[in-house]
C-alpha positions as CSV (number, residue, x, y, z in Angstrom):
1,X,0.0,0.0,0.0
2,X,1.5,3.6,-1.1
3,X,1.4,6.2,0.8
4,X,-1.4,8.0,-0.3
5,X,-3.8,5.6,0.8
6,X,-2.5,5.3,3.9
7,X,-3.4,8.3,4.6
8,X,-6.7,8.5,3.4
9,X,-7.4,5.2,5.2
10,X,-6.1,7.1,8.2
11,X,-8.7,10.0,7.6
12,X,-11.6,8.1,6.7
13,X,-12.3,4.8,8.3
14,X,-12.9,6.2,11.5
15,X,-15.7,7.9,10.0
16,X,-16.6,4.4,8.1
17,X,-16.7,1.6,11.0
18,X,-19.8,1.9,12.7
19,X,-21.8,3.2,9.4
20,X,-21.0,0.3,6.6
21,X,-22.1,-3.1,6.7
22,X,-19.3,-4.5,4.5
23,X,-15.9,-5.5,6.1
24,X,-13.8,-3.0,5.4
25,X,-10.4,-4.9,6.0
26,X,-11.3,-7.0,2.6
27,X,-11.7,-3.6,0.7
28,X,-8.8,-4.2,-2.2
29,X,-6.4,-0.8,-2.2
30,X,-7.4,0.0,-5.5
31,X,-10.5,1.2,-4.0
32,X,-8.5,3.6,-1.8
33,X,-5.8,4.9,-4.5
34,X,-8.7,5.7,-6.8
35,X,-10.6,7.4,-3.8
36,X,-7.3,9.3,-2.8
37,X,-7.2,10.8,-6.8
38,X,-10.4,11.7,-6.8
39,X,-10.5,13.3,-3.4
40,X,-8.2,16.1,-4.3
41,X,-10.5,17.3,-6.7
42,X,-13.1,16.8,-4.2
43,X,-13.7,21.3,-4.1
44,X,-14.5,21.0,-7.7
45,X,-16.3,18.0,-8.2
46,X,-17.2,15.7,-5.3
47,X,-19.4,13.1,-7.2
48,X,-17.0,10.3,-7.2
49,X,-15.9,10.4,-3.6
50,X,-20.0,10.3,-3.0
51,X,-20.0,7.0,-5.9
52,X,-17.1,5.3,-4.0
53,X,-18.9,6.2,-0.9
54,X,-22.8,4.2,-1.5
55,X,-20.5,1.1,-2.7
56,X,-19.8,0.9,0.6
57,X,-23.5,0.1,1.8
58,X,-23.5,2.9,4.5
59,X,-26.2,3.2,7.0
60,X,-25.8,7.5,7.4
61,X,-24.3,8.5,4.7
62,X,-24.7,11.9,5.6
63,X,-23.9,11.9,8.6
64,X,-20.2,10.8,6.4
65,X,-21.0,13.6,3.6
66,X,-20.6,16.1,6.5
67,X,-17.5,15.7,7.9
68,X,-15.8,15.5,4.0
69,X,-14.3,18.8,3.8
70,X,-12.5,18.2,7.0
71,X,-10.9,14.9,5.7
72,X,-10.5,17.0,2.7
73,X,-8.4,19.8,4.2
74,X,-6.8,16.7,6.5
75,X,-5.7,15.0,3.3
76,X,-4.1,18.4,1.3
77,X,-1.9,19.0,4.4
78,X,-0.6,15.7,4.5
79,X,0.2,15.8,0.9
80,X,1.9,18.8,1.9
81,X,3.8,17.3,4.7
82,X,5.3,14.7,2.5
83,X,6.2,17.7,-0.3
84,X,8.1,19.0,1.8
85,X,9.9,16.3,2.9
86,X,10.9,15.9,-0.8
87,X,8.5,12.6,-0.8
88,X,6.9,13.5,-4.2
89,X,4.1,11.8,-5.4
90,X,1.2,11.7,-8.2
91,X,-1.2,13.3,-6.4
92,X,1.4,16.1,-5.5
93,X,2.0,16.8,-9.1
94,X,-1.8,16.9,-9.6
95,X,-2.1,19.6,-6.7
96,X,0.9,21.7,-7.8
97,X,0.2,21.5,-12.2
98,X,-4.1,22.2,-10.8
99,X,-2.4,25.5,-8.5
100,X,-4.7,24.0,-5.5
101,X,-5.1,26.8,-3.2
102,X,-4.8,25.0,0.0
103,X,-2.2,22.6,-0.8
104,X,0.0,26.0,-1.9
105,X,-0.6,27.8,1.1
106,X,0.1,25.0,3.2
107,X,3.4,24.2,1.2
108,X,4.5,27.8,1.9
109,X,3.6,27.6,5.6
110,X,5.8,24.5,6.0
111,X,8.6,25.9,4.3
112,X,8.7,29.3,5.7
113,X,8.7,27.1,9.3
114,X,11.6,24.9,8.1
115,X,13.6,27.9,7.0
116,X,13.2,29.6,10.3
117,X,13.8,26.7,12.3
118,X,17.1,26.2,10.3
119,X,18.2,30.2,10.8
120,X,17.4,29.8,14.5
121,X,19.8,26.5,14.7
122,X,22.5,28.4,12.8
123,X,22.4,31.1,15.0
124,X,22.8,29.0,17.9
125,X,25.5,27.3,16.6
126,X,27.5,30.7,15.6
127,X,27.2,31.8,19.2
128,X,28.4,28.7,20.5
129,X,31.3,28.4,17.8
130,X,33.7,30.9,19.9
131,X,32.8,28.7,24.0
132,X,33.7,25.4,22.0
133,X,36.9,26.9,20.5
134,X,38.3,28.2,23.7
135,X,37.5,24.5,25.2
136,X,38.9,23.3,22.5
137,X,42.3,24.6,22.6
138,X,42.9,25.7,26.6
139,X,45.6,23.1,27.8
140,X,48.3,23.3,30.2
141,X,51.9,22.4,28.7
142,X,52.5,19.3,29.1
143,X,56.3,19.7,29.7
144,X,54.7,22.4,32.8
145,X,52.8,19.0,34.2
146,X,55.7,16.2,33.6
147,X,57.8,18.8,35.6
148,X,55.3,19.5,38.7
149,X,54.7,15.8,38.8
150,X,58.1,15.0,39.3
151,X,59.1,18.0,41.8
152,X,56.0,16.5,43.7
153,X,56.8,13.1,43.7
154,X,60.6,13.7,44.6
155,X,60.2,16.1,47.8
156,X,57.3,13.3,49.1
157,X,60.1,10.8,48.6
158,X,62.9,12.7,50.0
159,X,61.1,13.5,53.2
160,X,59.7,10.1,53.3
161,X,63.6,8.7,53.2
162,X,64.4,11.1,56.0
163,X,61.7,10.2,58.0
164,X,63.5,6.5,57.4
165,X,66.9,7.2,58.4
166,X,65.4,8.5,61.7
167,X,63.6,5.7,62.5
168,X,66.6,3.3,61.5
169,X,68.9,5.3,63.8
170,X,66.2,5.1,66.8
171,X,66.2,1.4,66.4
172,X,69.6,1.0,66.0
173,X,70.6,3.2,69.3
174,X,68.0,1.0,70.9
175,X,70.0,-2.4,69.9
176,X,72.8,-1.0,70.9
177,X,71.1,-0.7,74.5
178,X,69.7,-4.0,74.4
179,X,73.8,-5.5,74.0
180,X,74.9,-3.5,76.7
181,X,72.5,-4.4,79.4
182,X,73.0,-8.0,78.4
183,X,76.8,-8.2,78.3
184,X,76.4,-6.5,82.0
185,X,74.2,-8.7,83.1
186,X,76.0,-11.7,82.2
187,X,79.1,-10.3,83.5
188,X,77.3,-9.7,87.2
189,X,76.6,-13.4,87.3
190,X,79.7,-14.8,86.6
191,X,80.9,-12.2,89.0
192,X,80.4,-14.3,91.7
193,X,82.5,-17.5,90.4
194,X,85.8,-17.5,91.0
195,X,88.2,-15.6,88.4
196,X,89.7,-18.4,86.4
197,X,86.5,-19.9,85.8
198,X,85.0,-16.3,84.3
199,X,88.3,-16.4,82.2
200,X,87.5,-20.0,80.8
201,X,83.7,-18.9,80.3
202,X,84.6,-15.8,78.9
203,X,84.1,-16.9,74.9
204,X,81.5,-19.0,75.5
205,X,79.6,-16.5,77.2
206,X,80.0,-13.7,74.2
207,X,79.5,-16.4,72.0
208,X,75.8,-17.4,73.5
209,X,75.7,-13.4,73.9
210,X,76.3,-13.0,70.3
211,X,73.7,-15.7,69.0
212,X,70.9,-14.6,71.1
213,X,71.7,-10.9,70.3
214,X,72.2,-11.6,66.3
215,X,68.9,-13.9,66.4
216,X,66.7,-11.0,67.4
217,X,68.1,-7.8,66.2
218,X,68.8,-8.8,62.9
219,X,65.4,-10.0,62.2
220,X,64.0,-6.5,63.6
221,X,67.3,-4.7,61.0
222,X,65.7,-7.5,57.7
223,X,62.1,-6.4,58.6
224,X,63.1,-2.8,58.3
225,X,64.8,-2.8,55.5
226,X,62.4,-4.9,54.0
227,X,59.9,-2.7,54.4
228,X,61.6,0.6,53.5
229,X,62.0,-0.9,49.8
230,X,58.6,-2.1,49.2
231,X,57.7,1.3,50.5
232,X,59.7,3.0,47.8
233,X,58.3,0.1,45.5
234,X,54.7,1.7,47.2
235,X,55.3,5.2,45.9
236,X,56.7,4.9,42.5
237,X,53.4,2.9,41.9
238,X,51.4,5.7,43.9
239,X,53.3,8.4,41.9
240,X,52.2,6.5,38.6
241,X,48.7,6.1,39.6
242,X,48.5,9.6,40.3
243,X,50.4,11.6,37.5
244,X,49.0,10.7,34.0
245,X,49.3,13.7,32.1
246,X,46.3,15.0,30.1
247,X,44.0,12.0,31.6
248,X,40.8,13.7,32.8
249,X,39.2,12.4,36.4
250,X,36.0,10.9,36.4
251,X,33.8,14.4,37.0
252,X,35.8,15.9,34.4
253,X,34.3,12.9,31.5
254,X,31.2,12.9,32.5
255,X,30.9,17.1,32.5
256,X,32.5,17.1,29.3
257,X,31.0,14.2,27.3
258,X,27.8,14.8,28.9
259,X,27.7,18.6,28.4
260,X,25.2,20.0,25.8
261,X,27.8,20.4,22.8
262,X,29.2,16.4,23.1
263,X,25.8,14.5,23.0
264,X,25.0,13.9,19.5
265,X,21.7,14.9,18.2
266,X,19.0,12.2,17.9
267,X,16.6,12.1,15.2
268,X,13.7,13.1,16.7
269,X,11.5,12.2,13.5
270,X,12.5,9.2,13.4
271,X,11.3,8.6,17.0
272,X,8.2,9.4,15.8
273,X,7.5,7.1,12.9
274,X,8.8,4.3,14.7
275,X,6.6,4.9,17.3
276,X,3.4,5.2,15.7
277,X,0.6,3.5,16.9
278,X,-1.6,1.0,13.8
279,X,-4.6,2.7,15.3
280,X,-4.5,6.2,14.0
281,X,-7.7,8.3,14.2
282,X,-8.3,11.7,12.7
283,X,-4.6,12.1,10.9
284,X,-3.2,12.0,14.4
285,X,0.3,10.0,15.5
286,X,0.0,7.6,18.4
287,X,3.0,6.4,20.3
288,X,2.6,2.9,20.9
289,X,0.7,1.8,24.0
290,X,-0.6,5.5,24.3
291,X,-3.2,7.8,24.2
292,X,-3.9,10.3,22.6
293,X,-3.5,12.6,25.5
294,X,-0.4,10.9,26.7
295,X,0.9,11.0,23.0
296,X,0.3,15.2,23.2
297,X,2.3,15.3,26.9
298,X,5.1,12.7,25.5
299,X,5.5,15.3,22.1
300,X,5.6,18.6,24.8
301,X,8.2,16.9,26.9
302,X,10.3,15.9,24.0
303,X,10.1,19.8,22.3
304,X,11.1,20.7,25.6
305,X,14.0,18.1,25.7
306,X,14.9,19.9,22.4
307,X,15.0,23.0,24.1
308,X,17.8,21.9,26.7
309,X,14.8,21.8,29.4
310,X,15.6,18.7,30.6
311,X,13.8,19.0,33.8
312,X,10.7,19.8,33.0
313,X,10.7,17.3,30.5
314,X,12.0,14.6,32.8
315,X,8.9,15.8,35.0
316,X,6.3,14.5,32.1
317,X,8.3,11.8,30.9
318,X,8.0,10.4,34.9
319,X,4.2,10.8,34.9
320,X,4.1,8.6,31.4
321,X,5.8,5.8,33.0
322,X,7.4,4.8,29.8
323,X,8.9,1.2,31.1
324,X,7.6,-1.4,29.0
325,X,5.5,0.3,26.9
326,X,7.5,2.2,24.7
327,X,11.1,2.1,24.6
328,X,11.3,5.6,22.7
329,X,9.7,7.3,25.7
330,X,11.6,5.8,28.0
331,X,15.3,6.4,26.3
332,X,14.4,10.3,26.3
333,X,13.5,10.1,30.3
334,X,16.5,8.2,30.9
335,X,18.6,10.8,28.7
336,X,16.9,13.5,31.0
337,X,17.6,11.9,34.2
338,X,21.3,11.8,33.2
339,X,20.9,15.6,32.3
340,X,19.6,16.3,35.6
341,X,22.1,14.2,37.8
342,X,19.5,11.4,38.4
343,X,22.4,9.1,37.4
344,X,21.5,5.8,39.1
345,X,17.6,6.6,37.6
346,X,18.9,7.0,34.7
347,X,21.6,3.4,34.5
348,X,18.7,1.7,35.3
349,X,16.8,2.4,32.4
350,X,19.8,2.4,30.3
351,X,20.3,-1.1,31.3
352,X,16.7,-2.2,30.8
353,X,16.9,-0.5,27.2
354,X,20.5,-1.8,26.2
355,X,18.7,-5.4,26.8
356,X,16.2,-5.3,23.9
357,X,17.2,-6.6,21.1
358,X,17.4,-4.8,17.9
359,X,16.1,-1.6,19.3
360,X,16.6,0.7,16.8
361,X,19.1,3.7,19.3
362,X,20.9,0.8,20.8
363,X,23.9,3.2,20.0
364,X,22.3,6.1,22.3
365,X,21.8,3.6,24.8
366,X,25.2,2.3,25.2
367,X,26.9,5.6,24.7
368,X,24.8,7.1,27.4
369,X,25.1,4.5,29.4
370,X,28.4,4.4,29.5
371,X,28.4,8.1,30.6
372,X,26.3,6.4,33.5
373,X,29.0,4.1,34.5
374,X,31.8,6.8,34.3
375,X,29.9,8.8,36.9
376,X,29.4,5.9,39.1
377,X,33.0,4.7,39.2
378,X,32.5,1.8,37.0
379,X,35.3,2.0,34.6
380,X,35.8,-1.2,33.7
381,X,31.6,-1.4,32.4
382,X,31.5,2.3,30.6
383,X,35.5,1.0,29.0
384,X,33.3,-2.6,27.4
385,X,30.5,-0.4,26.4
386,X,33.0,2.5,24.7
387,X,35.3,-0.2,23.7
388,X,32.7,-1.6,21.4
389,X,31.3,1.7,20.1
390,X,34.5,2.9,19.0
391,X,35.6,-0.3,16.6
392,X,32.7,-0.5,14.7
393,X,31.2,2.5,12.4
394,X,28.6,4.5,14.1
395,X,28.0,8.5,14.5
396,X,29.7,7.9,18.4
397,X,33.0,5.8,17.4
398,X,35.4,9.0,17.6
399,X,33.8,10.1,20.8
400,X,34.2,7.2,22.6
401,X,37.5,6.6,21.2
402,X,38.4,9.9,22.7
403,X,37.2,9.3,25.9
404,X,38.9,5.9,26.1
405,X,42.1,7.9,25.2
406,X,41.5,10.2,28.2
407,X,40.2,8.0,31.0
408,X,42.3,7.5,34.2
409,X,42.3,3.7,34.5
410,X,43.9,4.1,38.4
């Protein structure tokens, strides 16, 4: 089926279903191409849309007749939706070679709209152009932060080895003590022996001196030394972990990738069609599983996502309660709630979503998601996610080859 009668099936069975007897799903489309050509000359003759009309048995038929000019007008605008959109058709030809008033005027209202919308992105991107140059090239030398780095890390150490050699002298003084008041000791028992028997005792007493005093001290001399190396081992590890020149912390990545400029645009029209409900009525777009009321507060909350009003978006996108019923919904709330430092919120949806399969923004999904997991501390998640965006060929594989490049990883 073409598009033209889709649309006019669109328009006009809701006005059909409770007046005809005949079942209108076994209607061939014929019938609805040939009633789509001959309702755009519907203003100038409207005979044939009435002849298509009896054939289908209709209980009121006027009460059908009546509402005709407002499927008519319905119609025109349609067709000038899709001229606009360069989908060019017969009928379009028709309406532009016949000068149809309404489909003209319509055609210039969409295109002055389109035109101003396009002058009024330009313009924000010219007074952007100057903040995202001076982000772009403000860096410290990095010869300025090799050289701070290592003054830093060699006065901690230097201190840290005087603060060793004190300790290493306390201890040793100490020993020192220790074979002093033993040697005296000894010498006070043996004292009281006679003299020649001190004299024969004499090396065999320093001897026994000398094991129990090497046993001991020498341990307590290996278990310092010991640990004065592994605590230098400690710091050159610490002193790595800390200085990685032109690495951003986490806060920085997430500001920066998650700022307005960095997130890609999504294509909101395309959120639409794939959305739309199989039950239209009245020319209207349904999202799927919602009404037509909650399809109007879903389209306000995502003009004002397009607005930068995250917030108030996020507030309407909450109410709709999105989960499970339509992912589209749901991927702008989660977007929002990242926008709006709901990040856990917002990695819980991004999980949910990144679990369909096939969705049609699993891309958004896992790069925003991965912005989740930077904010949380969960490198090693956001580096799979970016990891897989970046090698193969999608609108976010140089961003998050760039934010692989400047992640901390200690």
């Amino acid at each position: 089926m073409n598009t033209k009668s889709t649309i006019i099936k669109g328009l006009i069975l809701p006005l059909l279903l409770k007046s005809t007897q005949v079942d209108i799903a076994r209607v061939p489309d014929t019938f609805w191409e040939q009633f789509a050509s001959d309702l755009i000359h519907y203003e100038i003759d409207a005979t044939p849309i009435y002849a298509s009309l009896y054939k289908l048995e209709l209980q009121n038929p006027e009460d059908v007749f009546e509402k005709l000019s407002e499927v008519y007008s319905s119609f025109i605008k349609e067709l000038a939706e899709e001229y606009v959109l360069d989908n060019q058709s017969e009928l379009t030809t028709k309406l532009l070679e016949s000068k149809n008033e309404t489909f003209l005027q319509e055609v210039s209202f969409l295109k002055t709209m389109k035109a101003v919308i396009t002058k009024v992105e330009r313009q924000e991107l010219k007074k952007n152009v100057p903040l995202l140059y001076n982000r772009l090239v403000f860096e410290l030398d990095e010869e300025t932060l090799r050289q701070v780095a290592k003054k830093k890390t060699r006065e901690d150490l230097r201190n840290k080895f005087n603060k060793w050699d004190e300790e290493l002298d306390e201890e040793n003084s100490k020993l020192q003590r220790e074979r002093s008041k033993n040697f005296s000791f000894s010498g006070v028992k043996f004292s009281l022996a006679d003299k020649d028997l001190i004299e024969a005792n004499e090396s065999e007493i320093c001897s026994s001196n000398n094991e129990d005093n090497d046993t001991i001290p020498k341990a307590k001399v290996i278990s310092l030394l010991w640990m004065k190396y592994v605590s230098i081992a400690a710091i050159f590890i610490i002193g790595f972990m800390v200085w990685q020149p032109n690495k951003l912390s986490i806060d920085e990545l997430f500001a920066q990738y998650n700022s307005e400029e960095s997130i890609y645009s999504i294509d909101y029209n395309n959120v639409a069609i794939i959305s739309e409900s199989g039950g239209v009525r009245g020319g209207e777009v349904l999202f799927q599983n919602h009404t037509k009321s909650e399809t109007d507060e879903a389209m306000k909350a995502i003009e004002l996502f397009k607005n930068n009003n995250y917030e108030n978006a996020k507030k309407i996108l909450t109410d709709l309660n999105p989960r499970g019923k339509n992912n589209n919904i749901l991927l702008f709330l989660a977007i929002a709630q990242l926008k709006t430092n709901q990040v856990e919120q917002a990695v819980t949806n991004l999980e949910y979503l990144n679990t369909r399969s096939n969705y049609e923004f699993a891309n958004e999904v896992k790069f925003h998601l991965a912005l989740g997991y930077i904010n949380q501390n969960e490198k090693r998640k956001a580096k799979d996610l970016l990891v897989a965006l970046a090698t193969t060929d999608n609108k976010y594989s140089k961003t998050s080859q760039d934010i692989l490049d400047n992640m901390r990883w200690f």
